[in-house]
Residue frames as qw, qx, qy, qz and C-alpha x, y, z in Angstrom:
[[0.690, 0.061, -0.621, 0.366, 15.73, -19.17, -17.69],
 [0.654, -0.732, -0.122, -0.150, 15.56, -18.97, -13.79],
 [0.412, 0.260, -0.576, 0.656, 18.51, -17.69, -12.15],
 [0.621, -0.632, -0.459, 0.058, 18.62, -16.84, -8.60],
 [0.255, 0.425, -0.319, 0.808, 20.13, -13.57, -6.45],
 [0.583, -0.478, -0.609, 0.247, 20.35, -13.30, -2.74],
 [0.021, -0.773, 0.205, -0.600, 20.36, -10.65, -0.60],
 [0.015, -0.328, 0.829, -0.452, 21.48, -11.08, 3.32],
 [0.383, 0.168, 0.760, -0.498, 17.85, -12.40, 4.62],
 [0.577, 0.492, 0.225, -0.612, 16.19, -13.12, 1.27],
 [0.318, -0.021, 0.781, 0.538, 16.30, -15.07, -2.25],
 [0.650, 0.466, -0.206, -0.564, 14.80, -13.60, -5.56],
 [0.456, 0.151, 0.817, 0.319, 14.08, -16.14, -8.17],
 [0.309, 0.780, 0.040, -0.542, 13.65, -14.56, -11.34],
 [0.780, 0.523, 0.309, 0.150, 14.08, -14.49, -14.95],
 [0.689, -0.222, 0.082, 0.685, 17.23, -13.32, -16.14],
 [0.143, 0.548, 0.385, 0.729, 15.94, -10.60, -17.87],
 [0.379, -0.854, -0.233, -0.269, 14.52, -9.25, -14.49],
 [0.680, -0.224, -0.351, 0.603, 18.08, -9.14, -12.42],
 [0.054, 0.292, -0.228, 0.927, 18.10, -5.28, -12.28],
 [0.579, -0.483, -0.163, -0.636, 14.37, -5.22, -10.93],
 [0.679, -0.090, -0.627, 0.371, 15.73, -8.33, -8.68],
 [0.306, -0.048, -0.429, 0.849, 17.94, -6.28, -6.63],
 [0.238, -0.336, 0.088, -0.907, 15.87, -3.48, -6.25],
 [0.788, -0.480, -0.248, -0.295, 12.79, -5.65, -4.83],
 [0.662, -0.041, -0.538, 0.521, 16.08, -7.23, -2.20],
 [0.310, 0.342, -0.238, 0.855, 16.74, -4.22, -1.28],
 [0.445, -0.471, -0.205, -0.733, 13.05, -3.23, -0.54],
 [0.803, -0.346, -0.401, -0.273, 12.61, -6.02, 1.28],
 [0.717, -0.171, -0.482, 0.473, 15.36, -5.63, 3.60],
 [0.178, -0.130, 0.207, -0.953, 14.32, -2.18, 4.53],
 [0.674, -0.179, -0.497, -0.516, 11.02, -3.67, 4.88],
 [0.733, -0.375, -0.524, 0.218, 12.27, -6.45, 7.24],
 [0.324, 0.014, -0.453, 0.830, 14.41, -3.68, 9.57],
 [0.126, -0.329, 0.159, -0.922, 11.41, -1.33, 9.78],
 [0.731, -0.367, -0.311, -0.484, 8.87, -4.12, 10.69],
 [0.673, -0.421, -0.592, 0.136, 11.05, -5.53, 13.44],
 [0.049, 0.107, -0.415, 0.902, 10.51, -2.30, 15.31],
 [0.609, -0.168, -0.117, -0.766, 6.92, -2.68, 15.38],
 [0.939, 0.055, -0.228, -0.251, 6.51, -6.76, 15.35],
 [0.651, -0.477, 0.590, -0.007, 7.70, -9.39, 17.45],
 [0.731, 0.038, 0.651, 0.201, 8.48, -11.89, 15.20],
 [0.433, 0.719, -0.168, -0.517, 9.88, -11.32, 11.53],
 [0.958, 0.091, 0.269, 0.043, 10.55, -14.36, 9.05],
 [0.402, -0.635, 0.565, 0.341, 13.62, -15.10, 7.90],
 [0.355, 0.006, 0.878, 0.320, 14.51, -17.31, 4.80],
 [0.508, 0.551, 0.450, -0.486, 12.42, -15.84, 2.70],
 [0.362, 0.040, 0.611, 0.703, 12.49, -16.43, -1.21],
 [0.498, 0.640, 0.052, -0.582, 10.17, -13.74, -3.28],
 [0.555, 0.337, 0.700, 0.295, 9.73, -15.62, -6.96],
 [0.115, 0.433, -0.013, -0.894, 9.43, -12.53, -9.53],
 [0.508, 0.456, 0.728, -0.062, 6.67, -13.55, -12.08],
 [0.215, 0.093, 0.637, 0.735, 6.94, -12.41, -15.98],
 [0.374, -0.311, -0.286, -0.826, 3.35, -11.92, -16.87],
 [0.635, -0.129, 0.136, -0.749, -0.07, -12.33, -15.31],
 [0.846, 0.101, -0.412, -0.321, -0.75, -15.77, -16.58],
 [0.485, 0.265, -0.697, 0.456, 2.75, -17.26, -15.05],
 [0.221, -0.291, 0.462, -0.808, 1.41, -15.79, -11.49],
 [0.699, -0.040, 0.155, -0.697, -1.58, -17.41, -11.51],
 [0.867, 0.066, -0.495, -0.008, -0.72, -20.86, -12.76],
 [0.173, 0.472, -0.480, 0.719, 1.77, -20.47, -9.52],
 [0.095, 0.144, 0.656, -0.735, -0.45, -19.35, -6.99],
 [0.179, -0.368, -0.683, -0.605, -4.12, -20.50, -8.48],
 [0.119, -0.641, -0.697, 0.299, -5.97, -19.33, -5.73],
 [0.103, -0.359, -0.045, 0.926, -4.88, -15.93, -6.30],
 [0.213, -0.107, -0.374, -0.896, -7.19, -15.18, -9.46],
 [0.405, -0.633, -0.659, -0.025, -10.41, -16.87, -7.14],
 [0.333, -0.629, -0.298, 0.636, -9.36, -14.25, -4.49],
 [0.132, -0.095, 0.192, 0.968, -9.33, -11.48, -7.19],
 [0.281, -0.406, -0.640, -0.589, -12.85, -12.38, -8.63],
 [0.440, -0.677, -0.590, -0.020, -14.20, -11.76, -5.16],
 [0.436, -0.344, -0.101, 0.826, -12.05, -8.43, -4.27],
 [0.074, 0.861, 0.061, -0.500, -13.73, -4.94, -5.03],
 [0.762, 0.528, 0.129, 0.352, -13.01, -3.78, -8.52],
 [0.102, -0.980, 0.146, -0.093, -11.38, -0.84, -6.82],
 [0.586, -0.615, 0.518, 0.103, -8.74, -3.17, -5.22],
 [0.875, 0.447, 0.175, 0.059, -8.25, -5.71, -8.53],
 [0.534, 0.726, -0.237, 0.363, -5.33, -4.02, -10.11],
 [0.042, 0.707, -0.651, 0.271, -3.32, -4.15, -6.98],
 [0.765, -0.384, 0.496, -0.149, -3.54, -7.92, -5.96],
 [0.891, 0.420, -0.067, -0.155, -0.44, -9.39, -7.68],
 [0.283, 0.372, -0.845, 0.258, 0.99, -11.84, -5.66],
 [0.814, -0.453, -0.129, -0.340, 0.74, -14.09, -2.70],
 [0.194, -0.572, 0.710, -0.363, 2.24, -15.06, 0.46],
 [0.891, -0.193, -0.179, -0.369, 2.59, -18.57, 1.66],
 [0.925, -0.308, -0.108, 0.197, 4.68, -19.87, 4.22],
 [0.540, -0.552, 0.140, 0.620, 8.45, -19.11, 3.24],
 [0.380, 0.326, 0.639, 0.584, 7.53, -17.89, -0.35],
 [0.339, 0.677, 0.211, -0.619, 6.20, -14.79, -1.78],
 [0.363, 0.347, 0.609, 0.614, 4.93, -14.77, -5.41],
 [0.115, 0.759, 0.397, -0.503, 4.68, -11.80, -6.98],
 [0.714, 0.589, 0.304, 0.227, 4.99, -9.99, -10.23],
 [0.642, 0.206, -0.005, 0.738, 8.29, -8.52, -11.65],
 [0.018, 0.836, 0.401, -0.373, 8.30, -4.91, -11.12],
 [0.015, 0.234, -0.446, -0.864, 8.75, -3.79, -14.45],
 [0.212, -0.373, -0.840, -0.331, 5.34, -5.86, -15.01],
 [0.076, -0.660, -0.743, 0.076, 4.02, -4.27, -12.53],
 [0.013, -0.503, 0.102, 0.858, 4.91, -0.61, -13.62],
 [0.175, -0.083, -0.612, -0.767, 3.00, -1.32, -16.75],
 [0.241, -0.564, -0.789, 0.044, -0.12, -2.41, -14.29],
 [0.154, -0.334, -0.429, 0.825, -0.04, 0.97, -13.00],
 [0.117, 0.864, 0.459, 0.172, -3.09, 2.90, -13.90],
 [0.445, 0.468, 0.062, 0.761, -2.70, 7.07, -14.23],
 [0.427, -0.789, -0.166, -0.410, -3.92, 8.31, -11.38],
 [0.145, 0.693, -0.619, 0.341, -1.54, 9.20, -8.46],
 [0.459, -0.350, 0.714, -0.395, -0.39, 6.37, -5.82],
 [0.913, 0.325, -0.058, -0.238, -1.13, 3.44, -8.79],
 [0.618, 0.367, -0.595, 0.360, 2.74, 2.90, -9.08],
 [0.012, 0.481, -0.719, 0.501, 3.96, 3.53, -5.88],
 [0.747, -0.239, 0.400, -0.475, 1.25, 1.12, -4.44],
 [0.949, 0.308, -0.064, 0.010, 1.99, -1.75, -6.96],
 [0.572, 0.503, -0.546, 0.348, 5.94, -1.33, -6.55],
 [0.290, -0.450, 0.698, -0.476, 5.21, -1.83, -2.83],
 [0.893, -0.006, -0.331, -0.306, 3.50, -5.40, -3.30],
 [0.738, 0.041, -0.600, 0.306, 6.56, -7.54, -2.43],
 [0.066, 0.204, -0.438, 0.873, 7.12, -5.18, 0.90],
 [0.810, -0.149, 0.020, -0.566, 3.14, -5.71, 1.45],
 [0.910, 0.094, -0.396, -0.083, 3.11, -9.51, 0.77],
 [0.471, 0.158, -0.690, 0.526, 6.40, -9.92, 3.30],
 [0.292, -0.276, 0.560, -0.725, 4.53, -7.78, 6.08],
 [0.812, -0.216, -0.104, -0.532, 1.59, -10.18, 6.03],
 [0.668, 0.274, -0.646, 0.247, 4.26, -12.71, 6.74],
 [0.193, 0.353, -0.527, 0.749, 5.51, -10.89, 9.49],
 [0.453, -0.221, 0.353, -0.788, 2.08, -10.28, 10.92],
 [0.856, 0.062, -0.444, -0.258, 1.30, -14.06, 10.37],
 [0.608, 0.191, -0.516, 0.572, 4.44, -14.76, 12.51],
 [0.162, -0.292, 0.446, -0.830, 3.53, -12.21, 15.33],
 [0.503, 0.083, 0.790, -0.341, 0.46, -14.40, 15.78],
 [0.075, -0.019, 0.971, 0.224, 0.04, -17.70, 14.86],
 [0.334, 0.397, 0.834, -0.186, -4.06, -17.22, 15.15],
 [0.340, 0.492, -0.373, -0.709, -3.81, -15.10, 11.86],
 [0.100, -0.415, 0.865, 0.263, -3.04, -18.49, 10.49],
 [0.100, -0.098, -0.933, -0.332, -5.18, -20.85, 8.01],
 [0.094, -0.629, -0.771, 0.027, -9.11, -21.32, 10.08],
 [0.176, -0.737, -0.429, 0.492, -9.02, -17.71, 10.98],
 [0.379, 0.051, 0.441, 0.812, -7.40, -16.01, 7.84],
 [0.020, -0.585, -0.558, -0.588, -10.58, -15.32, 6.46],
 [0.325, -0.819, -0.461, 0.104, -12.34, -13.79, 9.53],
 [0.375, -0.837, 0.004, 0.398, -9.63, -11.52, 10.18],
 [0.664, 0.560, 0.357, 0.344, -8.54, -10.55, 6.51],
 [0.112, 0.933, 0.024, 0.342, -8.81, -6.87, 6.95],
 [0.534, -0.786, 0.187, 0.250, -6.48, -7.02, 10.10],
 [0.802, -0.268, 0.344, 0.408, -4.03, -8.86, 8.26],
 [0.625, 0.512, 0.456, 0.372, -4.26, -7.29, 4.88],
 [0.016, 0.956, 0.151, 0.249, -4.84, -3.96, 6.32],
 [0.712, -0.632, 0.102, 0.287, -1.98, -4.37, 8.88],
 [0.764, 0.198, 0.444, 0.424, 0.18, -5.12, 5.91],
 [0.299, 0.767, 0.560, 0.094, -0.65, -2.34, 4.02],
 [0.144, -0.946, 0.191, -0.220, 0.15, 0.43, 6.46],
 [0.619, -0.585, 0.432, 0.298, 3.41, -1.20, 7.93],
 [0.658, 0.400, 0.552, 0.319, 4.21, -1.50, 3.95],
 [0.122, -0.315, 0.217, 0.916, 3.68, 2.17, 3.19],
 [0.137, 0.368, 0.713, 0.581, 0.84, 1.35, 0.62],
 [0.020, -0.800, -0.509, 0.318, -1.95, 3.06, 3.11],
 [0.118, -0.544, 0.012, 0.831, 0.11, 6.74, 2.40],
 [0.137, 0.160, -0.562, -0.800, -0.81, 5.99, -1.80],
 [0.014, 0.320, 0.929, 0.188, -4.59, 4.52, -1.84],
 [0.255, 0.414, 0.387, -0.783, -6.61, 7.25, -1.51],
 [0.515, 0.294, -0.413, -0.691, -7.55, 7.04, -5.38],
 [0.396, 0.025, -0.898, -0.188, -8.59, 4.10, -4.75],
 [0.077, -0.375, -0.819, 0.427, -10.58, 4.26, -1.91],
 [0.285, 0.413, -0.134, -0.855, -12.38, 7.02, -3.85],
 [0.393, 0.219, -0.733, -0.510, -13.34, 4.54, -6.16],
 [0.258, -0.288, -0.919, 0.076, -14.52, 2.01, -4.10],
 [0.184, 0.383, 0.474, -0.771, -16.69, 4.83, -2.16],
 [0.503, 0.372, 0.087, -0.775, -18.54, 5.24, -5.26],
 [0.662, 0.127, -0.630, -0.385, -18.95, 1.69, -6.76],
 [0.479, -0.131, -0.861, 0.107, -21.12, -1.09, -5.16],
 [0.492, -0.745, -0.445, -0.069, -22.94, -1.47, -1.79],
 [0.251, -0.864, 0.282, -0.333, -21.85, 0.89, 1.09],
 [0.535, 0.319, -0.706, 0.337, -18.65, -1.57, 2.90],
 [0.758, -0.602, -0.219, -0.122, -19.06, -3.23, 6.40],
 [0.079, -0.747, 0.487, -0.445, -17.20, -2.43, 9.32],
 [0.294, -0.528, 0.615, 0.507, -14.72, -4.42, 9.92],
 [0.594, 0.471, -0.204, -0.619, -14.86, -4.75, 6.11],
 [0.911, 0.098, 0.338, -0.214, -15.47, -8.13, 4.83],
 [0.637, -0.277, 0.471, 0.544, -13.33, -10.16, 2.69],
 [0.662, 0.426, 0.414, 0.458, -14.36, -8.25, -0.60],
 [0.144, 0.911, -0.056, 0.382, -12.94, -5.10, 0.71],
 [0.843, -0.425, 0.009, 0.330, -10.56, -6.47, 3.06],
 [0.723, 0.230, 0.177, 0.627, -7.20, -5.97, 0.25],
 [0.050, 0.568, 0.065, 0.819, -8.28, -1.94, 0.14],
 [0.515, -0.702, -0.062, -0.488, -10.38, -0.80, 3.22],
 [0.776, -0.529, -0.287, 0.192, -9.01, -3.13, 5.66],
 [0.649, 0.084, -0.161, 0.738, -5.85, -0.48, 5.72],
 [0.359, -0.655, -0.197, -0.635, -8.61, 2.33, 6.70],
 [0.713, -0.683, -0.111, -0.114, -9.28, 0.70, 9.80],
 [0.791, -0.401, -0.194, 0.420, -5.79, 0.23, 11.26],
 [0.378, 0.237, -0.079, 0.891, -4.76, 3.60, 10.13],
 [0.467, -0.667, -0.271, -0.513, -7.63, 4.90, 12.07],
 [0.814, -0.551, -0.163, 0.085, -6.13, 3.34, 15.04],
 [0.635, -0.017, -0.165, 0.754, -2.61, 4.60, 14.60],
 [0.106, 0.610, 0.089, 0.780, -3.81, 7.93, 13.93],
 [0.572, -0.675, 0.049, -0.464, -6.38, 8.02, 17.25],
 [0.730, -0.663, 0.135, -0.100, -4.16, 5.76, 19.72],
 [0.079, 0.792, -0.595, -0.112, -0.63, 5.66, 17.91],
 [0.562, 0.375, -0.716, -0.175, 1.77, 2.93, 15.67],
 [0.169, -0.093, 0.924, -0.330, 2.16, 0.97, 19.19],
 [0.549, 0.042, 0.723, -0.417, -1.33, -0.02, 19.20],
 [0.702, 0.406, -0.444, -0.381, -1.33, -1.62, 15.77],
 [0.182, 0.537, -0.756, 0.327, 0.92, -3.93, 17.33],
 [0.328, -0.084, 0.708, -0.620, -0.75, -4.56, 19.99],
 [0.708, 0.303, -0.005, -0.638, -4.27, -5.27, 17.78],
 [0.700, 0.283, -0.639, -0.148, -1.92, -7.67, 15.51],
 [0.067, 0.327, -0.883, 0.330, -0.78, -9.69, 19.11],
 [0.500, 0.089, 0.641, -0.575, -4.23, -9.93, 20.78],
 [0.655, 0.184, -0.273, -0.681, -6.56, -10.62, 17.45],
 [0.596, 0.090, -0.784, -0.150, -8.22, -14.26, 18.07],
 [0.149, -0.075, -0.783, 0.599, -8.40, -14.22, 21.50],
 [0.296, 0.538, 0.512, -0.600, -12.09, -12.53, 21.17],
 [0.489, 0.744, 0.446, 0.094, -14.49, -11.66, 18.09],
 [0.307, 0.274, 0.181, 0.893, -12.95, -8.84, 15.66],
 [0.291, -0.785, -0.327, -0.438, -16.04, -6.41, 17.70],
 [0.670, -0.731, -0.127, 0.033, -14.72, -6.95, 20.65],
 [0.677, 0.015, 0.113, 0.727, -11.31, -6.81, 19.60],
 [0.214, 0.476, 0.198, 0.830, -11.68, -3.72, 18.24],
 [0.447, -0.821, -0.256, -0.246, -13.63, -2.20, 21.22],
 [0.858, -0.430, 0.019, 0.280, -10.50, -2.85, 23.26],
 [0.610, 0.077, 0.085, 0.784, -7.73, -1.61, 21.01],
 [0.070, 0.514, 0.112, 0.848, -9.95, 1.80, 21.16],
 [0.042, -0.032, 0.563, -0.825, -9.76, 2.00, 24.77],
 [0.155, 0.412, 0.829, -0.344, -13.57, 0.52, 25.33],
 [0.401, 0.270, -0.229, -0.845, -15.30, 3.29, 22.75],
 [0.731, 0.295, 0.604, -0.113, -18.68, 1.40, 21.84],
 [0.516, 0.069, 0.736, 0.434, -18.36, -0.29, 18.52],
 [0.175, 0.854, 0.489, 0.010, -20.90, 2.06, 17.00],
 [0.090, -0.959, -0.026, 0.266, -18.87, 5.14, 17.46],
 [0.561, -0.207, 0.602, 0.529, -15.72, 3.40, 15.88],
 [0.469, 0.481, 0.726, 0.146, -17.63, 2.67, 13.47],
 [0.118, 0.961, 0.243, -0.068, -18.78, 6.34, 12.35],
 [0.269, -0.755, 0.426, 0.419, -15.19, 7.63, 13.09],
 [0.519, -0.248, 0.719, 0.391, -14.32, 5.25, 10.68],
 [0.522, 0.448, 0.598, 0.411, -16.50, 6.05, 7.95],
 [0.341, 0.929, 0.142, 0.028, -15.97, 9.35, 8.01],
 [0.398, -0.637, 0.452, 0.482, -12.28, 8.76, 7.89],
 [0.581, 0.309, 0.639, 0.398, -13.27, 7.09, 4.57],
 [0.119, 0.925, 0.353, -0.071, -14.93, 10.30, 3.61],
 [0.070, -0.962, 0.045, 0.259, -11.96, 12.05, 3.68],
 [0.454, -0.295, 0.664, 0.517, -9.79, 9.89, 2.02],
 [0.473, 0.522, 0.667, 0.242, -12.84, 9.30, -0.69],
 [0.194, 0.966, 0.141, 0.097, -13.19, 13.21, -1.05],
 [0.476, -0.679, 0.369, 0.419, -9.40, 13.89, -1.39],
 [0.145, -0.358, 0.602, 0.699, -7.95, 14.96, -4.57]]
């Protein structure tokens, strides 16, 4: 049975069996919304997060989501489980998704941030509108990656990006959509690290107004695209050769 528990700027929907996990995801999410409108102009309101029993339930739900897994790095797979859309986030319970967690370190703590992901993409949907629908795809990694690190997941993915460094082809810069979900949080912590949190921001306000090259030439103070580029894979390097 679906019951329903509110928090000031949010509604769970959820299975009565999930009301302790309920609260706790509220809670997240309203630390979540305070810490993203210091960064972001624009943070959504009225949001309802849906908590989702098993795998199967999720996906009948939100059927794009298992098309968008089959084309996502296996590296990334185990952490896409949910989806944003409009005023809605679906995502799984998070006692379901403590049993998704694999044994290696930053597996839970990245999966119990999901709903706290899944709201920032909101947020950074809402800071600008040309995130939105025709451009989604092109600018995946901004949004996904943006997410990510304003989320907290970026601090627990290093085993994972370890993983993806050594399965498959070598990733493109800005990474494409089947390394968007992982890698795209590389690139925008690259940019906080070399030109600080403000100019994430900034990146999420301007993207659309010019190619994602040229964007990205700009948010690193005119450095040619080439040299990003390098910086950036040997920031991978050091996440991939960590622990």
């Amino acid at each position: 049975m679906w019951v329903e528990t509110d928090s000031e700027h949010f509604t769970a929907r959820h299975s009565e069996l999930d009301a302790d996990g309920a609260v706790a995801v509220l809670e997240m999410l309203e630390r979540a919304r305070e810490a993203l409108r210091t960064v972001l102009h624009e943070v959504p309101d009225g949001v309802a997060v849906v908590l989702h029993g098993t795998t199967a339930q999720l996906h009948a739900a939100q059927p794009l989501l298992p098309l968008a897994v089959r084309a996502t790095a296996p590296a990334s797979r185990r952490y896409l489980v949910g989806w944003p859309s409009r005023d809605t986030v679906h995502v799984l319970a998070p006692g379901v998704l403590e049993e998704r967690a694999s044994a290696v370190p930053g597996s839970r703590e990245m999966l119990l941030l999901a709903p706290a992901a899944l709201y920032a993409q909101l947020a950074v949907r809402a800071t600008n509108p040309r995130l939105r629908r025709g451009r989604r795809l092109r600018w995946a990694w901004l949004v996904l990656g943006a997410a990510q690190l304003l989320s907290g997941q970026t601090d627990h993915a290093r085993p994972a990006v370890k993983r993806r460094l050594h399965e498959g082809p070598e990733p493109s810069f800005p990474p494409g959509l089947r390394d968007a979900h992982l890698l795209g949080g590389t690139v925008v912590d690259l940019l906080a690290r070399e030109e600080g949190p403000e100019a994430v921001a900034g990146l999420v306000a301007v993207a659309g107004d010019a190619p994602p090259s040229e964007t990205l030439v700009r948010a690193f103070h005119g450095r040619e695209l080439r040299h990003t580029e390098a910086a950036w894979r040997a920031h991978l390097e050091r996440l991939g050769g960590a622990g």
